[in-house]
C-alpha positions as CSV (number, residue, x, y, z in Angstrom):
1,X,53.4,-6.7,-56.8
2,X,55.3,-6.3,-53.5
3,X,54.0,-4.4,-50.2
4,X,56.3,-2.4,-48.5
5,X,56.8,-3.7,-44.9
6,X,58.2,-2.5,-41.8
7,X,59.0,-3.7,-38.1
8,X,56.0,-2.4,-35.1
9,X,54.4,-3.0,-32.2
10,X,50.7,-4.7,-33.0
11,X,48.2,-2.5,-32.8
12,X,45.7,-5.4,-30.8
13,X,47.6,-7.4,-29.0
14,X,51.1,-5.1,-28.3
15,X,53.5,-7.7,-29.9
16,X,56.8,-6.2,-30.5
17,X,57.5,-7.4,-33.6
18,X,54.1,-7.4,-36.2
19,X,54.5,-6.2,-40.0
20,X,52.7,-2.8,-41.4
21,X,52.1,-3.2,-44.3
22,X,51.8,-0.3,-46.8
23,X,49.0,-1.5,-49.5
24,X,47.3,1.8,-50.0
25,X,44.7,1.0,-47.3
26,X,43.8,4.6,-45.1
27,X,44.4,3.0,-42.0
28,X,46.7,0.1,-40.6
29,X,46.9,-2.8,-42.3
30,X,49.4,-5.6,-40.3
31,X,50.4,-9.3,-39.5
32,X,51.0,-10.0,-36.4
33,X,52.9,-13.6,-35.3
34,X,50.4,-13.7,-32.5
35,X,47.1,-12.5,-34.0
36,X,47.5,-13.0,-37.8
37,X,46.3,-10.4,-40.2
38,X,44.0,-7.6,-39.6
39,X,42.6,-3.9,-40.8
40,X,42.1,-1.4,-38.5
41,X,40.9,1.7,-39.5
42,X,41.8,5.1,-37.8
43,X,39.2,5.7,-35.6
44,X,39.3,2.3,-34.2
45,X,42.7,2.6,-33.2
46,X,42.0,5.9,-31.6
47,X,39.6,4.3,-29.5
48,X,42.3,1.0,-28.7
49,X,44.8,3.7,-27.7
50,X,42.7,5.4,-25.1
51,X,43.7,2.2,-23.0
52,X,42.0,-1.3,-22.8
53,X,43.1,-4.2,-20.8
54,X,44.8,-7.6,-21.6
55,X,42.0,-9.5,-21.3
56,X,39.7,-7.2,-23.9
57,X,42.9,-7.5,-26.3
58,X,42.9,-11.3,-25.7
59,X,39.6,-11.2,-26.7
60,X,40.0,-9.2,-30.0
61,X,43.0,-10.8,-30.7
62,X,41.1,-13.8,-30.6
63,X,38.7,-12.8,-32.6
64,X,41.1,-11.8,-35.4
65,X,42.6,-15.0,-34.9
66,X,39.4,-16.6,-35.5
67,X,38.1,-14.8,-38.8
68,X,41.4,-15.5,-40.0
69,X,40.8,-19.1,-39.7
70,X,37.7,-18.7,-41.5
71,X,39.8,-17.5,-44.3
72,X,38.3,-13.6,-44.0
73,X,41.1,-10.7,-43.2
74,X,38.7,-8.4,-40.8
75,X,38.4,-5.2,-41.1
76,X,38.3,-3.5,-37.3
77,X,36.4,-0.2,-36.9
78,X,34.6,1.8,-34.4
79,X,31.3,-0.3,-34.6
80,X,32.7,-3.3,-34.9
81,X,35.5,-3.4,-32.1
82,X,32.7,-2.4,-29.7
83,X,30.6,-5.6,-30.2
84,X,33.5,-7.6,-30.6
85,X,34.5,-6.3,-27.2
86,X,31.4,-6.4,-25.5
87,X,31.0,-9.9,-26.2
88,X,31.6,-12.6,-23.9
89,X,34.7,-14.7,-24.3
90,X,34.1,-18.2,-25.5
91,X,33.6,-21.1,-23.0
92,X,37.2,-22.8,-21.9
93,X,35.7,-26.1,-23.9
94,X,35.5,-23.9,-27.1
95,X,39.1,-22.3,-26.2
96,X,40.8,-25.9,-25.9
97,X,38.8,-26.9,-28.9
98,X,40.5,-23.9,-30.7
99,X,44.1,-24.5,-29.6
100,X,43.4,-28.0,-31.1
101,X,42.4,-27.0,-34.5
102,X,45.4,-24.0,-34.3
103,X,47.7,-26.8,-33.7
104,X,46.5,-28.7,-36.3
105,X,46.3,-26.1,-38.7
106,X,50.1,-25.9,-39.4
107,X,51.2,-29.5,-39.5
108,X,52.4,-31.1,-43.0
109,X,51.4,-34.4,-42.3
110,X,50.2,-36.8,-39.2
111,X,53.0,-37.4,-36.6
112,X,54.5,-34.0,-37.1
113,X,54.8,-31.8,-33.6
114,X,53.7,-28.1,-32.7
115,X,55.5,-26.0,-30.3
116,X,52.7,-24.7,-27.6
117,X,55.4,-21.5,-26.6
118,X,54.0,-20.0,-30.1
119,X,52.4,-16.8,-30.0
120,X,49.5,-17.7,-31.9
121,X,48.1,-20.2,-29.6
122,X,47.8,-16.8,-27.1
123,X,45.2,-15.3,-29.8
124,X,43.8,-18.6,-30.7
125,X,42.3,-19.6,-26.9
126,X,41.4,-16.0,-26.3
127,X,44.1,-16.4,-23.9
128,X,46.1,-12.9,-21.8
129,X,48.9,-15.2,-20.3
130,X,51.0,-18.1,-21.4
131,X,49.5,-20.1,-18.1
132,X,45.8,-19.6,-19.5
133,X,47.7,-22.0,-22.4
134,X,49.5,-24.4,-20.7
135,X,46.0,-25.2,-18.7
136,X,44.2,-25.8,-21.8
137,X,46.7,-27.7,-22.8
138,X,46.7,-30.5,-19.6
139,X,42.8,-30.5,-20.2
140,X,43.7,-32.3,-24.2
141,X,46.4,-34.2,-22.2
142,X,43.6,-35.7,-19.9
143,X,41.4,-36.6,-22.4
144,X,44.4,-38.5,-24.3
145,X,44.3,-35.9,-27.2
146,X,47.4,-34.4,-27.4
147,X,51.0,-35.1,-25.3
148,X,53.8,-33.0,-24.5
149,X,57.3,-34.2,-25.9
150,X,59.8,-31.9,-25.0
151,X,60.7,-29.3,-22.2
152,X,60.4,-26.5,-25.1
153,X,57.1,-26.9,-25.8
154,X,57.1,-29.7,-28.7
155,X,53.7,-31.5,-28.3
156,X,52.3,-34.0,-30.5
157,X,48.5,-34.7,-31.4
158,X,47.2,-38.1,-31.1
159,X,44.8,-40.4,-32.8
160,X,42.7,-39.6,-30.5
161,X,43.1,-36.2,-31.2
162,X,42.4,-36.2,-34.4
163,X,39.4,-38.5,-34.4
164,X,37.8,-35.4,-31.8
165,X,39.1,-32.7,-34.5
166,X,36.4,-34.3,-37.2
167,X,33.8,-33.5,-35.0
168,X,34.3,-30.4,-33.9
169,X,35.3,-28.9,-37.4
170,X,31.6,-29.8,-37.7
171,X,30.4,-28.8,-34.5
172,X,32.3,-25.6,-34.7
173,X,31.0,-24.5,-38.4
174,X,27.6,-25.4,-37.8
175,X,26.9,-23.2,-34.3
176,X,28.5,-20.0,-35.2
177,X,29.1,-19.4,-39.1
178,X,26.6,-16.6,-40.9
179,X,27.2,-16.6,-44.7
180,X,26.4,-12.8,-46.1
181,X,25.2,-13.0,-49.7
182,X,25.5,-9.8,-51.1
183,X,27.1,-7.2,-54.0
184,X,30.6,-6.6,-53.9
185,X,30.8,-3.5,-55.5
186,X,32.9,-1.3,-53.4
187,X,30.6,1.2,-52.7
188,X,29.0,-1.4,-50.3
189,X,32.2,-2.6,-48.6
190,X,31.6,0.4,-46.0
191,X,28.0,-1.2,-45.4
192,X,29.6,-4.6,-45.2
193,X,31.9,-3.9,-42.1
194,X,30.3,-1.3,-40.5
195,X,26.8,-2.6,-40.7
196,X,26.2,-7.0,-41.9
197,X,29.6,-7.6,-40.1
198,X,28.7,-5.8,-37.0
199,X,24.7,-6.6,-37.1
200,X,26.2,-10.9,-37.4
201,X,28.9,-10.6,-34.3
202,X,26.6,-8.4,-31.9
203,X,24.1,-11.2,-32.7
204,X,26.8,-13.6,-31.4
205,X,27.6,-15.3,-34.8
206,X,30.8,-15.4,-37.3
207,X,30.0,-13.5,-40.5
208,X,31.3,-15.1,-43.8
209,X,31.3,-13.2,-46.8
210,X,33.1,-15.0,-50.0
211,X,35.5,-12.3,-51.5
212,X,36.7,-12.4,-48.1
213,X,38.0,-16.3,-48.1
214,X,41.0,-17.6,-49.6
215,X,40.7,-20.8,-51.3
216,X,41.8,-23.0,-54.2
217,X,38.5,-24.4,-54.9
218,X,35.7,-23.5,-57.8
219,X,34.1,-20.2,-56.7
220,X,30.4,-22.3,-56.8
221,X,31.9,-25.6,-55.0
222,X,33.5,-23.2,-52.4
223,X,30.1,-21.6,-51.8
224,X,28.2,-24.9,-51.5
225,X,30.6,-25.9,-49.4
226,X,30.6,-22.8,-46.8
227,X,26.6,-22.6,-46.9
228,X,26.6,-25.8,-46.0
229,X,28.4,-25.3,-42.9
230,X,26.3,-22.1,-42.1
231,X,23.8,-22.0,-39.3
232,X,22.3,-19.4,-40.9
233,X,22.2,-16.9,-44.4
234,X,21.9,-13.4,-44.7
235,X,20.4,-12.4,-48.5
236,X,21.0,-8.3,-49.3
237,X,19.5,-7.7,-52.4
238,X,21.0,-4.7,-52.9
239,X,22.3,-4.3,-56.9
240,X,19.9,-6.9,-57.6
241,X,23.3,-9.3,-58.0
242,X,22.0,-12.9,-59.6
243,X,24.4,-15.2,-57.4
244,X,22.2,-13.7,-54.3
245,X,19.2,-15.3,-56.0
246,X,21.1,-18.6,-56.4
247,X,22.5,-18.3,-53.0
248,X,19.4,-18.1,-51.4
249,X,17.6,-20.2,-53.6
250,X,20.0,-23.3,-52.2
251,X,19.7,-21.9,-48.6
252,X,16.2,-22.4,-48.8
253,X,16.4,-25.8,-49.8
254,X,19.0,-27.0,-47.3
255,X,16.4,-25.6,-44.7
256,X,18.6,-22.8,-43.5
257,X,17.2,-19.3,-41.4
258,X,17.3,-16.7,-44.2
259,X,17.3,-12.7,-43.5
260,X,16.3,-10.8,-46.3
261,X,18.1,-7.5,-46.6
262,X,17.9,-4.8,-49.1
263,X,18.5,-0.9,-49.2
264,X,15.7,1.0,-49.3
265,X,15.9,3.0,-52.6
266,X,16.7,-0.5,-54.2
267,X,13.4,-1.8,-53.0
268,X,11.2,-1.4,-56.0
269,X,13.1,-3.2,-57.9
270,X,13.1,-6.6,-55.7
271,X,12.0,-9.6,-57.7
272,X,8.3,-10.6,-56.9
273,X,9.4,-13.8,-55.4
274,X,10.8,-12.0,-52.9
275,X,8.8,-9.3,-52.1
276,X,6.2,-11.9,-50.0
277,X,9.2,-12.5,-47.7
278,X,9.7,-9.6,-44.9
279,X,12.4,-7.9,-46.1
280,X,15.1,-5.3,-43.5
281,X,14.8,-2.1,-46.0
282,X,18.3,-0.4,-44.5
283,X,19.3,3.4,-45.0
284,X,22.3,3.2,-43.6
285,X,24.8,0.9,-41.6
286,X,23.8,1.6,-38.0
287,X,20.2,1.4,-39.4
288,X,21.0,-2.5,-40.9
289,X,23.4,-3.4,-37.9
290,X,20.8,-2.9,-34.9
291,X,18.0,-4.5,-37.1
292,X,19.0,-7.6,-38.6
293,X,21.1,-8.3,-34.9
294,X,17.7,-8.0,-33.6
295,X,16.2,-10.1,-35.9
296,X,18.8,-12.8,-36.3
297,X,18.4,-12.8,-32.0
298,X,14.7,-13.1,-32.0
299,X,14.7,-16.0,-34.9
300,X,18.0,-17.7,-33.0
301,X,18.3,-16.0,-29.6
302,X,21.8,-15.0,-28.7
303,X,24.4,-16.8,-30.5
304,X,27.8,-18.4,-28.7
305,X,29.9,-15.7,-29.3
């Protein structure tokens, strides 16, 4: 089925020329040549519009950028956008470590040569100016990972490059990724944004949730494969879904941190094997948000986002 589109300005990071797209979300729903694709309901952009700063759009920008490499399409609201933008930017190692994997993540084959003058390497090293880029870019030259070819921006990464990206495609995964286990039933996709998403980011993390990735994979391979590149794994028993059990179940056995969630009225009906384990009993999303960001802070500390 097609989506209507038309020609604006991005509601983030100001580009001239992002799509709207009209696909019966009540909000704005765009793609943005700089960012990538976002949500952002109405309130949040009522809040954008009262003014912020290049450098707190860098940030979300890069942010957007960034669950969008994760594979998720994030969904920017009031609670939300305030974390995200209260958050401190990433280190400049981490932001030349992203314009590395950006760069690689459009090339057909080894060889091949990206053009640094593209908008998206602005939202994927946090970055407010093209110069903030071009910096970055000299620190991969110096470490012999990527070279400049051309005077319009044609650069090419090299073996050595690549050997670096395998480890910190690890690196990366492991530090930051928190996989949410939950229901999908839509009347919890509210709780999901407003309260697991922001709860994960304000507790410095990248929240993962599987109806949210695109892949080509098995549905069960792809959620080995992402828990196994999670630091950590948030359970909500809430519905009393079966794959949460499983989920878990093979969390636990990998070793990983677990926080147990579950909304209160759904409670009594948590398995016994469960029940010994202590458990966030949420109400609402602001009530599940401040608690399992406390929680996932005082079993982690402050993660590097």
């Amino acid at each position: 089925m097609s989506v209507e589109t038309e020609i604006d300005p991005c509601e983030v990071c100001n580009e001239p020329e992002a799509s709207t797209l009209f696909s019966g979300f009540d909000g704005v729903h765009q793609k943005c040549p700089r960012c990538g694709e976002f949500k952002l309901t109405g309130t949040a952009s009522s809040i954008m519009r009262q003014g912020l700063g290049k450098e707190k759009r860098a940030l979300l920008s890069g942010w957007v950028k960034n669950q969008n490499r994760m594979g998720s399409i994030p969904m920017i609201t009031s609670e939300n956008l305030k974390e995200v933008l209260e958050s401190p930017p990433p280190s400049i190692a981490e932001r030349a470590n992203f314009l590395l994997l950006e760069a690689e993540s459009k090339l057909k084959g080894l060889g091949e040569m990206f053009n640094i003058t593209e908008p998206r390497f602005l939202s994927a090293t946090y970055s407010s100016t093209k110069q903030d880029v071009n910096f970055l870019l000299k620190m991969l030259s110096a470490q012999g990972y990527v070279e400049a070819k051309t005077l319009a921006g044609g650069c090419e990464i090299l073996p050595a490059g690549y050997m670096y990206l395998e480890k910190i495609k690890t690196m990366t995964s492991a530090s930051t990724n928190g996989f949410v286990a939950m229901s999908f039933q839509e009347d919890l996709s509210e709780i999901y944004s407003s309260g697991f998403q922001v709860g994960v980011i304000g507790a410095g993390y990248d929240p993962i949730r599987m109806d949210k990735l695109e892949h080509i994979n098995r549905i069960d391979d792809e959620i080995i494969k992402q828990i196994n590149g999670s630091k950590f794994l948030v359970a909500d028993f809430t519905g009393h879904r079966s794959g949460v059990y499983f989920e878990a179940g093979y969390a636990m056995g990998r070793g990983l941190p677990i926080f147990w969630t579950c909304r209160k009225n759904d409670m009594n009906e948590l398995h016994f094997d469960i029940r010994q384990f202590n458990c966030i009993d949420w109400e609402s999303s602001e009530d599940l948000s401040t608690r399992l960001k406390t929680r996932i802070e005082a079993v982690l500390g402050k993660g590097p986002r």
